[in-house]
C-alpha positions, -999 to 999 in steps of 0.1 A, spaced: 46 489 -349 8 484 -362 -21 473 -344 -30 439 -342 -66 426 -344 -85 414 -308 -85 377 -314 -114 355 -303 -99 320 -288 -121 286 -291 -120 283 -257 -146 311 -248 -170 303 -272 -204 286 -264 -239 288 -274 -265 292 -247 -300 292 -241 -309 324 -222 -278 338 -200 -264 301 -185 -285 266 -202 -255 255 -224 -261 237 -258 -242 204 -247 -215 199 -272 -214 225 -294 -182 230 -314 -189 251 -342 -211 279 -351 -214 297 -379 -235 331 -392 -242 339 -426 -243 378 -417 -268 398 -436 -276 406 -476 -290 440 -483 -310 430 -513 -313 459 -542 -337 465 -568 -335 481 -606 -348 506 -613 -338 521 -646 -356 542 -667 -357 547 -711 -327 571 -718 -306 553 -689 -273 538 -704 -263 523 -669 -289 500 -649 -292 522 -617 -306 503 -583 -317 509 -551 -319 496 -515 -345 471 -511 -353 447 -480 -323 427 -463 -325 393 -462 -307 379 -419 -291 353 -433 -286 323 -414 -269 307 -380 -258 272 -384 -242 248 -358 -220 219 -369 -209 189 -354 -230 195 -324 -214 163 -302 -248 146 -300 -267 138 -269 -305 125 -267 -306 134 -232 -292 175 -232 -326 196 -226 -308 224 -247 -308 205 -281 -341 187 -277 -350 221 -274 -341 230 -307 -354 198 -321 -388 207 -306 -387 242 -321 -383 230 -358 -406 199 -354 -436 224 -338 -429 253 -358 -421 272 -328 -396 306 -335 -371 314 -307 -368 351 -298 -344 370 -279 -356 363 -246 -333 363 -216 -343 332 -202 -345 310 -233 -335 329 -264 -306 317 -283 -271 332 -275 -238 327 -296 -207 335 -277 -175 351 -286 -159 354 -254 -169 354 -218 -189 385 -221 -204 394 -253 -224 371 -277 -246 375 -311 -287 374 -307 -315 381 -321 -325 423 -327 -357 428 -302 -384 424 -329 -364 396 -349 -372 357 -341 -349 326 -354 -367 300 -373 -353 267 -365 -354 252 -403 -334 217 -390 -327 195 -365 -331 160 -353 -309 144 -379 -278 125 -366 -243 115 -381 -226 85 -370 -192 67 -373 -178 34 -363 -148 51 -349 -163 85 -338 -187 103 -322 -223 106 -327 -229 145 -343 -258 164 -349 -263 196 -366 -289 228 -364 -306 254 -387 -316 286 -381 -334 314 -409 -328 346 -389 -359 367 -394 -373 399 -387 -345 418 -374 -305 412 -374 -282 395 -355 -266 422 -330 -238 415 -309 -242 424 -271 
């Protein structure tokens, strides 16, 4: 018989500010994962373009229909960042974490920040909850699992 893969269950999964300040709410998160970008660089007599490694672009962490609540210090925190330009960094009191199970989570590389690009907006329905999602440009360094 085969090996199976380690599955991740919902159930373990959180996003955190620094090691224990929970984003209230949080349901989904999502990261873009990285793009090595490559550049051309052909030259006369070359029949096939030929390339090479150029910078990487971080991609992206998103967070969807974040169950929203005015009052939760963790996502005011997040709208504060985006409104005052202000990037988060891995730090282990405040900087950003995105769980996979109860011991190992994504952050930011040690010379990498997140740029909080939106936040504040909210979704509402007449039979529902109020939602709210988030924005983050990862920058500076990758996302690194720990």
């Amino acid at each position: 018989m085969g090996s199976r893969a380690t599955v991740l269950p919902g159930t373990f999964l959180k996003v955190t500010l620094g090691a224990t300040s929970k984003v209230l709410g949080a349901g989904n998160w999502t990261s873009s994962g990285a793009t090595r970008k490559t550049i051309e660089s052909s030259e006369f007599g070359d029949e096939i373009d030929v390339f090479v490694f150029g910078t990487a672009d971080g991609g992206s962490v998103t967070l969807t229909d974040v169950n929203y609540d005015p009052t939760d210090a963790q996502q005011q925190s997040f709208v504060d960042a985006c409104e005052d330009g202000v990037e988060l960094d891995n730090g282990v009191t405040s900087g950003p974490r995105f769980w996979i199970n109860s011991t190992s989570y994504f952050s930011i590389g040690t010379s990498g920040k997140l740029l909080m690009t939106k936040a504040g907006g909210v979704k509402a329905q007449r039979n529902g909850l109020c939602k709210t999602d988030f924005e983050m440009r990862v920058s500076g360094a990758f996302m690194y699992l720990t």
